[in-house]
Phi, psi and omega in degrees: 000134193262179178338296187290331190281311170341299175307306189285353153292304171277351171272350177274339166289321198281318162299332167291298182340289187311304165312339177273326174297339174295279195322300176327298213277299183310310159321320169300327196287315171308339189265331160302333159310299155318319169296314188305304190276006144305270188337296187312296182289354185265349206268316183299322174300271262271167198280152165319152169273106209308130179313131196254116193256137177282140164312172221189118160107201189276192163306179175226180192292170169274145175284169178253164206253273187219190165215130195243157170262325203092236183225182180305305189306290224231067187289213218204127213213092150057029164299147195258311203226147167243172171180124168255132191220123177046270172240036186236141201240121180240130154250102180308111191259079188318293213270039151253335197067071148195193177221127203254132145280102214239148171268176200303331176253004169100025182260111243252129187244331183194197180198117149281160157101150171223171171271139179150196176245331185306176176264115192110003166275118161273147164249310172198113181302143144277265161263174185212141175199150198229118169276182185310314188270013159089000169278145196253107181256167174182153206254118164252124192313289170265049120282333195055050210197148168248116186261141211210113177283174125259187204239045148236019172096005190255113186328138156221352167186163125342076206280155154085169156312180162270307167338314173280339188226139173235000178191049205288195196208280198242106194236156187223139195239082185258122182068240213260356193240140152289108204247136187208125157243146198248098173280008163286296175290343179064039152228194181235160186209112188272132135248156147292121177344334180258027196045021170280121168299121198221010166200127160232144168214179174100146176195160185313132154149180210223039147253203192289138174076002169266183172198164195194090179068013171325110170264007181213171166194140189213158200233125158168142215079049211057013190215151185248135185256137182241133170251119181246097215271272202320002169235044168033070179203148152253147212212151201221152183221184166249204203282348195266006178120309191304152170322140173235297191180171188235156167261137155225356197174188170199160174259116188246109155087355209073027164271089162304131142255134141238194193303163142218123166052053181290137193231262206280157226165112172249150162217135183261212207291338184261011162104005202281115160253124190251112204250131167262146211233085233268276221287020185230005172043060188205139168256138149257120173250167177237187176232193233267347162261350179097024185273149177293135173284286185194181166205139157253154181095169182175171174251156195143167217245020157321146157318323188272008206242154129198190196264051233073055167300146192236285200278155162215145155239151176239101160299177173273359152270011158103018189257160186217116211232140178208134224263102201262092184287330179273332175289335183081040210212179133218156191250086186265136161243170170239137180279000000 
């Protein structure tokens, strides 16, 4: 082949080449052109974006979630009291003498506590509360004594005086304080973590700021809620003690109810206080003045029911966990 026919081969490669590279680029630019004019007609088209409207009246009830039993091994014996601390669930399993341990979905990771007197022993757990740093207090009733795990369940000391406590019951752990109601002394009592007392109020009796058994206390907003089960009222205080006001009841529908034997006292995250209400096997709730909300439940051995509920806890995601005791159960809803 001679020189000139060569030549006119490759410049006819090079020019094809170049043209496919023309064709490559221009195509890319139509399909960008295209997108553009897409893009454009779907954002002036498309319907709008629907307005996110805030719920408009009070709360309504919680949904229910789950139910823990414990296990086969490790049923569940009268549990009394609940408390949740990060991804852990703790429960005073009473009639075991002990306290049963759970992950975040109701799955049993361990169990502490025996029967006795000795240390790391129970006659009959009560309340339960977890400081910041994952230590386990529990109140043992008739032991007279708050006993303070760590948070593998291993005894680490006595809290507080002897002097100070004598039947605690129902403890609460806000900031740096230990909330303890003592249905011996028929009172409410601040500690500081390191077991200094540092508020006590309350005395035997049926006015305002008295008690006959308080069995529960929960702190929030300013304010301390006492459950004063032996005169059927929840007493509401501010953080120095003082008198605020009382509960006894509510108007469901133009039905007045009251209390019989109020035991466990919550408040979630939207100011909701929620009483569990033991002989009417029901929960009630309020707002942040103390007007009626709602109420749930009933008895009976229904998911939705119970048999004497005693503890309530509320975490901070809005979950509301409750120790359905003749059932043999806690019960979790979502607020």
């Amino acid at each position: 082949m001679s020189s000139q026919n060569t030549l006119a081969v490759r410049l006819k490669d090079i020019f094809w080449r170049w043209d496919q590279e023309k064709l490559k680029r221009t195509l890319k630019w139509i399909f960008i052109i295209e997108l553009i004019f897409f893009l454009i007609f779907y954002f002036l088209n498309r319907n709008p974006v629907p307005k996110i409207v805030p719920q408009i009246g009070p709360p309504g009830p919680p949904a229910f979630l789950y139910a823990i039993y414990g296990t086969d091994q490790n049923p569940f014996k009268k549990p009394m009291a609940v408390a949740v601390s990060g991804n852990r669930i703790y429960v005073t399993d009473t009639g075991n003498q002990r306290v049963q341990v759970f992950d975040y979905d109701g799955n049993p990771l361990f169990t502490f506590g025996k029967p006795g007197t000795d240390k790391g022993q129970f006659k009959f757990p009560y309340g339960i509360a977890v400081d910041g740093d994952g230590k386990v207090y529990v109140a043992d009733m008739y032991n007279g004594k708050i006993s303070v795990f760590n948070s593998e369940g291993i005894f680490q000391y006595y809290f507080g005086s002897p002097s100070d406590i004598s039947r605690p019951a129902g403890l609460f752990i806000s900031g740096n304080r230990l909330y303890v109601a003592d249905v011996g002394k028929n009172k409410v009592m601040a500690f500081t973590l390191d077991g200094k007392k540092v508020l006590e109020f309350g005395k035997m009796g049926t006015a305002n700021g008295e008690f006959r058994a308080p069995n529960c206390v929960w702190v929030a907003n300013g304010k301390i809620y006492v459950a004063d089960s032996g005169n059927d009222r929840v007493q509401v205080f501010n953080l120095l003690g003082g008198y605020a006001y009382t509960l006894t009841g509510g108007n469901n529908n133009g039905e007045t109810f009251s209390f019989v034997n109020p035991r466990g006292v919550g408040v979630d995250g939207r100011g909701v206080l929620y009483v569990v209400d033991n002989l009417n096997s029901r929960i009630c709730a309020f707002d942040q003045n103390g007007n009626f909300l709602f109420t749930f439940g009933s008895k009976g051995a229904e998911l939705n029911q119970f048999i004497l509920p005693n503890g309530l806890y509320v975490d901070d995601q809005g979950r509301v966990y409750i120790t359905d005791t003749v059932n043999q159960r806690v019960v979790v809803y979502q607020s």
